[in-house]
NUVOBA-711433 format. One record per residue (C-alpha): y, z, x; residue in one letter; residue number from 0. Coordinates in pm, whole numbers, always signed. Example, Ala and Ser with C-alpha at 12.3 -4.5 7.8 and 13.67 -1.06 7.14 Angstrom:
2
      Y      Z      X r   k
   -450   +780  +1230 a   0
   -106   +714  +1367 s   1
end
This chain:
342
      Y      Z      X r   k
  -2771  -2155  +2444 x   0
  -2979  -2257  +2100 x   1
  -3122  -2624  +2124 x   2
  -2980  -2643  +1798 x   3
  -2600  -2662  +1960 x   4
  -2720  -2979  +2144 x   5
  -2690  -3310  +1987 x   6
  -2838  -3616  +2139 x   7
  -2769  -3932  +1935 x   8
  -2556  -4242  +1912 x   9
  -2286  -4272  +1784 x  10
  -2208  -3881  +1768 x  11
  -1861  -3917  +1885 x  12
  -1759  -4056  +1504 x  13
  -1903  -3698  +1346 x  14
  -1720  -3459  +1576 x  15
  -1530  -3316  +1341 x  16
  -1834  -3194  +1138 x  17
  -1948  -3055  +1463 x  18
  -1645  -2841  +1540 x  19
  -1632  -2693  +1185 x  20
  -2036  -2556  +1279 x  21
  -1890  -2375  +1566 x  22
  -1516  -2285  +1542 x  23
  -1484  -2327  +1141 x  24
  -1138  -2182  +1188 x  25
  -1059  -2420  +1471 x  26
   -703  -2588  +1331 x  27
   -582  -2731  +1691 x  28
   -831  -2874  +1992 x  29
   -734  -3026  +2318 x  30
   -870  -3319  +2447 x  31
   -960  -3339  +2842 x  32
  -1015  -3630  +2961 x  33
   -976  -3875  +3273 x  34
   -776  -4185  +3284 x  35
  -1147  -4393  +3241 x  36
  -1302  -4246  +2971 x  37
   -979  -4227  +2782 x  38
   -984  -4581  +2740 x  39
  -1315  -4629  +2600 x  40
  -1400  -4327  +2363 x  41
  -1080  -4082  +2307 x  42
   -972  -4259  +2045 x  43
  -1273  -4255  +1857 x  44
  -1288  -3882  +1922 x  45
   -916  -3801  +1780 x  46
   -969  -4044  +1487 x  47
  -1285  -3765  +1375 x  48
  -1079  -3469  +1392 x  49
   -780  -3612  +1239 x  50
   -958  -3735   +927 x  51
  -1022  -3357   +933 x  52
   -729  -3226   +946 x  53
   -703  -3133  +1314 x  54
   -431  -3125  +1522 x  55
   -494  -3308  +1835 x  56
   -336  -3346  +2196 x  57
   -530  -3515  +2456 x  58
   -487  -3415  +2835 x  59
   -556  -3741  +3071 x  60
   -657  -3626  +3440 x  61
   -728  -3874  +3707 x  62
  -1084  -3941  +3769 x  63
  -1269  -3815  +4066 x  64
  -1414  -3508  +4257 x  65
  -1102  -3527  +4446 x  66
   -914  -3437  +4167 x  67
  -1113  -3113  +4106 x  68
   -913  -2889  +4259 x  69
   -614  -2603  +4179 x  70
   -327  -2861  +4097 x  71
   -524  -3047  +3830 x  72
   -650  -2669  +3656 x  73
   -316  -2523  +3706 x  74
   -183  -2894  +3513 x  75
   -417  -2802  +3251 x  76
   -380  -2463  +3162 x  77
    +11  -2536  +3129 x  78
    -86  -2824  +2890 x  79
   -323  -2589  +2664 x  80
    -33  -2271  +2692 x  81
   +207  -2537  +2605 x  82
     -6  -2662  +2314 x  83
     -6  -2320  +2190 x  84
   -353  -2296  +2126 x  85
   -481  -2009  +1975 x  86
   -805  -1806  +2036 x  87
   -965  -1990  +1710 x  88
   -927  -2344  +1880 x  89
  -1123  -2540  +2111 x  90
  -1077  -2793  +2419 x  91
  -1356  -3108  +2403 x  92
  -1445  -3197  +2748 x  93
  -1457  -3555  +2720 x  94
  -1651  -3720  +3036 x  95
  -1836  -3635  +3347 x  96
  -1881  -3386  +3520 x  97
  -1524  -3305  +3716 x  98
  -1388  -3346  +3395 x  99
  -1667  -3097  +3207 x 100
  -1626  -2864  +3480 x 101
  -1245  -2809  +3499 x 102
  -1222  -2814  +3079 x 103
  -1501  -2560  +3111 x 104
  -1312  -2341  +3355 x 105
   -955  -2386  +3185 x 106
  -1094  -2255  +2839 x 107
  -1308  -1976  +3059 x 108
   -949  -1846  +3167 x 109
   -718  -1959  +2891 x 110
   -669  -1622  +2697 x 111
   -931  -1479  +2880 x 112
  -1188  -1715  +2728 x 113
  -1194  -1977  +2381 x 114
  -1433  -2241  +2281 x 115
  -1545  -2559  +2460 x 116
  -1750  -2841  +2348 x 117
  -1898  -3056  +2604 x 118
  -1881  -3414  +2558 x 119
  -2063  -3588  +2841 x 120
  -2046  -3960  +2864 x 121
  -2193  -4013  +3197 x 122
  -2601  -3980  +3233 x 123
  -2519  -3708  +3528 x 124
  -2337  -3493  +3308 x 125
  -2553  -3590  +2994 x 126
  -2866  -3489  +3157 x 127
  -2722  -3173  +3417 x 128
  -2346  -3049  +3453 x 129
  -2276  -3040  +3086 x 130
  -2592  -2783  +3024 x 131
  -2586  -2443  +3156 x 132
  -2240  -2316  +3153 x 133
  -2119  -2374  +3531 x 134
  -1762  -2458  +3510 x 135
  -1453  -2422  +3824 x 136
  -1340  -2621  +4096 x 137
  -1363  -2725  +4434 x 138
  -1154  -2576  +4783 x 139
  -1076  -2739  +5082 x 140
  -1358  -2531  +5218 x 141
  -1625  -2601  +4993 x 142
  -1787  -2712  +4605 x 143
  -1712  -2532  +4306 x 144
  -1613  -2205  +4502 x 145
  -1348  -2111  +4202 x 146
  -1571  -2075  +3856 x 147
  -1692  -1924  +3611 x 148
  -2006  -1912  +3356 x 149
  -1880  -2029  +3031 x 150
  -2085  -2159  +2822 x 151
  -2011  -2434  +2544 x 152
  -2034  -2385  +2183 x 153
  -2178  -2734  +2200 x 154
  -2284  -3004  +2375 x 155
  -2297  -3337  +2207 x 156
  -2429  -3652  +2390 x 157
  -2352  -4008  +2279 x 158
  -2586  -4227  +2460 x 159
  -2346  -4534  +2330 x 160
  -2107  -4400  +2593 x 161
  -2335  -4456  +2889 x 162
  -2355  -4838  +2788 x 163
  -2013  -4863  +2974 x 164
  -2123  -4687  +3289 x 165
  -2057  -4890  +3597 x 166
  -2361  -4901  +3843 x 167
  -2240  -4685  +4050 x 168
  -2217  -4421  +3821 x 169
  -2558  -4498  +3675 x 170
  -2698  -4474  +3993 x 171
  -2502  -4125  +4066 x 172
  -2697  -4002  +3723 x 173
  -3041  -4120  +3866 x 174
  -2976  -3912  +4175 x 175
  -3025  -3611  +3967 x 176
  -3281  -3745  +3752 x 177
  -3522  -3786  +4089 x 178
  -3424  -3432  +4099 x 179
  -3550  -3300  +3736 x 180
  -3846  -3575  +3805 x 181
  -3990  -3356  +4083 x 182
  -3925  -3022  +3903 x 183
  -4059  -3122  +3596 x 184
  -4360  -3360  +3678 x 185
  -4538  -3452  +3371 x 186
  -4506  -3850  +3412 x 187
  -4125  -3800  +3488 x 188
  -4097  -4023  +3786 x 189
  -4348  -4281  +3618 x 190
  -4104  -4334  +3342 x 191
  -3849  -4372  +3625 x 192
  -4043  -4600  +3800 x 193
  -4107  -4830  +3480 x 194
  -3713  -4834  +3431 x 195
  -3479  -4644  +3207 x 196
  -3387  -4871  +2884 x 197
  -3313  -4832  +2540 x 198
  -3670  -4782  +2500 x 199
  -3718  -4494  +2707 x 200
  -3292  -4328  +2775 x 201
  -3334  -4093  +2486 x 202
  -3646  -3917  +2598 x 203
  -3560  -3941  +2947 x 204
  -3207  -3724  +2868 x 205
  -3404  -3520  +2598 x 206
  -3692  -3421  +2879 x 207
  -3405  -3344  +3133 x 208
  -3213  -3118  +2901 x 209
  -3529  -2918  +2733 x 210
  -3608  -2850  +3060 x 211
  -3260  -2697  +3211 x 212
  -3198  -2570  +2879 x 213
  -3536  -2335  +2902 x 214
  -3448  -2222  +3239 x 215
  -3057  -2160  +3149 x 216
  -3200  -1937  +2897 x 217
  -3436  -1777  +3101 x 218
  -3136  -1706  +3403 x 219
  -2797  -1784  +3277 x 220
  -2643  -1656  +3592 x 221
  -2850  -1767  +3886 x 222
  -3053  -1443  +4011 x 223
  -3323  -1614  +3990 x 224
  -3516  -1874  +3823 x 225
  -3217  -2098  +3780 x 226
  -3192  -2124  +4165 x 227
  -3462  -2372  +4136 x 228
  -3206  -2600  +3958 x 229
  -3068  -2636  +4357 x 230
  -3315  -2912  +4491 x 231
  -3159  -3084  +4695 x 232
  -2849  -2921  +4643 x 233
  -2821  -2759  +4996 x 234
  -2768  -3085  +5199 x 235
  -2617  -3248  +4922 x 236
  -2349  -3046  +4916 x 237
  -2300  -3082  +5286 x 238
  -2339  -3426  +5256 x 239
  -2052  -3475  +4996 x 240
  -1815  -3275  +5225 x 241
  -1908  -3494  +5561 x 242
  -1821  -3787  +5393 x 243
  -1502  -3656  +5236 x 244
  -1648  -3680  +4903 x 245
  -1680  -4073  +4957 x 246
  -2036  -4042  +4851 x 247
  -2101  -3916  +4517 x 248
  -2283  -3604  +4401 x 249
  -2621  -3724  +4244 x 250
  -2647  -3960  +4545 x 251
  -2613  -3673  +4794 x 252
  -2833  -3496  +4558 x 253
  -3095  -3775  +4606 x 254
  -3087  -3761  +5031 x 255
  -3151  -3421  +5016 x 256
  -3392  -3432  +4749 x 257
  -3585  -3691  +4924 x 258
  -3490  -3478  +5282 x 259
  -3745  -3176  +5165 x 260
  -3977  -3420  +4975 x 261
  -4064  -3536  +5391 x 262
  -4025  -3256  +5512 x 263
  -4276  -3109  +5234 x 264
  -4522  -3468  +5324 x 265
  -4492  -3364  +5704 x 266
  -4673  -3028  +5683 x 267
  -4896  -3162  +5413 x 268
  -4785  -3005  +5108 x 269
  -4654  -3325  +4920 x 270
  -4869  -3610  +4887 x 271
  -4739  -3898  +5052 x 272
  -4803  -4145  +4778 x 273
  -4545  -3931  +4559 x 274
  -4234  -3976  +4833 x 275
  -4319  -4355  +4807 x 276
  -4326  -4312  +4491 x 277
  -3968  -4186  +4461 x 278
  -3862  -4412  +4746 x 279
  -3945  -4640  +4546 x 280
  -3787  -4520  +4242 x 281
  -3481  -4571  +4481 x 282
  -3529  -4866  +4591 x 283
  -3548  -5001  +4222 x 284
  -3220  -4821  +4132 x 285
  -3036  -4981  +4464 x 286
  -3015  -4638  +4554 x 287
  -2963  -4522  +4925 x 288
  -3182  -4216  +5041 x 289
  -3118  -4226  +5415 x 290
  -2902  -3948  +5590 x 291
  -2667  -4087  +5883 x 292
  -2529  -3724  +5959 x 293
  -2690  -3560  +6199 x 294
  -2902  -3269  +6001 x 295
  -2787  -2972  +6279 x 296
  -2432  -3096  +6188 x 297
  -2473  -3102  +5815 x 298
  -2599  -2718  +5767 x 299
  -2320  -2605  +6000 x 300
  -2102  -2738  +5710 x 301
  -2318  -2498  +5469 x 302
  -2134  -2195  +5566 x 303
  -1952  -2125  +5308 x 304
  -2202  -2250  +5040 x 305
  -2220  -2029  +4748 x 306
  -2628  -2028  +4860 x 307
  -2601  -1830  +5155 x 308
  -2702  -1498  +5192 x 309
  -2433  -1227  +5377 x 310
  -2684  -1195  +5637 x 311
  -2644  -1545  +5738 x 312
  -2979  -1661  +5551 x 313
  -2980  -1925  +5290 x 314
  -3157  -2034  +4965 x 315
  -3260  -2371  +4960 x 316
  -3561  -2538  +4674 x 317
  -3860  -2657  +4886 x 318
  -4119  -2899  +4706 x 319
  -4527  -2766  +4695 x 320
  -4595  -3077  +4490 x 321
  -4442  -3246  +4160 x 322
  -4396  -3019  +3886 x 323
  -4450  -2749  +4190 x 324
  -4084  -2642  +4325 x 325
  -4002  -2287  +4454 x 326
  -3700  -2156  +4579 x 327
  -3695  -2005  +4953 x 328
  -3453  -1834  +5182 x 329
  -3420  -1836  +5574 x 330
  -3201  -1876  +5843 x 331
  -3017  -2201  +5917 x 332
  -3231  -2253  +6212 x 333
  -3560  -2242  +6065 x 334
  -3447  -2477  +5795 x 335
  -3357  -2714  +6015 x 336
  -3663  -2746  +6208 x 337
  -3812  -2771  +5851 x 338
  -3618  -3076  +5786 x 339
  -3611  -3213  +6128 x 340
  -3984  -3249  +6233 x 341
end
């Protein structure tokens, strides 16, 4: 995906219209997917653009939550877009986080085999992760995002207004996966973490975050390889997520598991210690909790049908050599827990 097909600027959900016409210039209908949060704040400003333009809009409202990403909420929306008789010129705006981003994904990934989607993120997790890279699908009863499909937008356009009506908690679930890109990436990412996101510093922090999963996207668009590494602290996360029946949000599970192999890493004296206080400390500013209460041995039996493990029973998981220093390993569930466990 060309950086020039990402937008990051206030105020960009007034100019979609102008937008759309760069990437679907035939595009006469578009449907809106949303969830009943967002809508309130920012679909209206969205339809308003495309009307002025001539566009025919209809806006599709889903409950919010990761326990709405699932088969009945797709199926729901695929009727809506049939129904809308939207052609293969049009495009659905995913309008919100990341459930919403990754069931509009998946729903124009199917829809007629595949139309258009602009990405729309107005939380900072999707702004600075799920809305780059083309992962779109759903979740089963037996594990994350095992339905998908690589789609990827026509554009992704982030209004950093939207964020300014984030509740904490969702802040906080964005900053989970910003500890994340701050070990990848290194280069004075968790200082500027540490010294506090503001108004000062949001635009470079999403801009760093996005150059740098947009250059490995590129690089691996479908995960043989170097895109793997986009996984820290994915492996317990997910696990984590599931134990708690999804009570505990992504980029926080993301954050225990990041900070999981960050000790782990410390304890056989790859990691400096100073840079886990560091990031516990990053956490501690944020009110964010990095402390597991699930057993570990318990947490990577619930792995099993992660989409990182290997038919022989090995997994992947992203182990930390220092920040700015990740690589991606695989062995066997036992061995990784005596990793994380010592």
């Amino acid at each position: 995906m060309s950086k020039n097909n990402v937008v990051i600027k206030n105020g960009v959900r007034f100019e979609i219209a102008k937008y759309l016409n760069k990437v679907a210039p035939k595009c006469t209908k578009v449907v809106i997917i949303t969830d009943n949060n967002v809508f309130l704040h920012y679909e209206a400003d969205v339809v308003a653009s495309l009307e002025r333009a001539g566009i025919t809009v209809k806006t599709f409202v889903m409950q919010a939550g990761e326990k709405n990403k699932n088969i009945d909420t797709y199926t729901a929306m695929i009727n809506f877009v049939a129904d809308a008789k939207m052609s293969r010129e049009d495009v659905i705006i995913a309008l919100g986080g990341g459930v919403v981003g990754d069931l509009a994904g998946f729903v124009a990934a199917t829809y007629m085999r595949g139309i258009k989607v602009i990405q729309m993120p107005t939380t900072l997790l999707a702004c600075i992760d799920s809305s780059i890279g083309g992962k779109t699908g759903f979740d089963l009863p037996q594990g994350k995002n095992l339905i998908g499909a690589f789609h990827q937008p026509s554009a992704v356009l982030i209004d950093l207004e939207t964020l300014k009506t984030l509740p904490k908690e969702e802040f906080q679930n964005g900053l989970g996966e910003g500890i994340k890109y701050a070990f990848l990436i290194g280069n004075g990412m968790l200082e500027l973490l540490k010294e506090g996101l503001d108004d000062g510093n949001l635009l470079d922090f999403v801009t760093r975050c996005v150059d740098y999963k947009l250059d490995i996207v590129n690089r691996d668009e479908k995960e043989s390889g170097l895109r793997k590494l986009l996984n820290l602290g994915h492996t317990l996360g997910h696990a984590i997520e599931k134990e708690s029946n999804y009570t505990i949000p992504h980029g926080l599970a993301v954050t225990k598991g990041t900070l999981c192999v960050a000790n782990a890493s410390v304890k056989c004296g790859k990691l400096q210690k100073q840079v886990y206080l560091d990031a516990i400390d990053v956490c501690k500013k944020y009110d964010l909790d990095y402390t597991i209460s699930y057993d570990i041995k318990t947490l990577l039996k619930n792995i099993q049908m992660d989409k990182k493990m290997h038919s022989d029973g090995d997994i992947s998981f992203v182990d930390i050599e220092g920040v700015g220093n990740c690589v991606v390993r695989t062995t066997s569930i036992k061995v990784l827990e005596e990793y994380l466990t010592k």
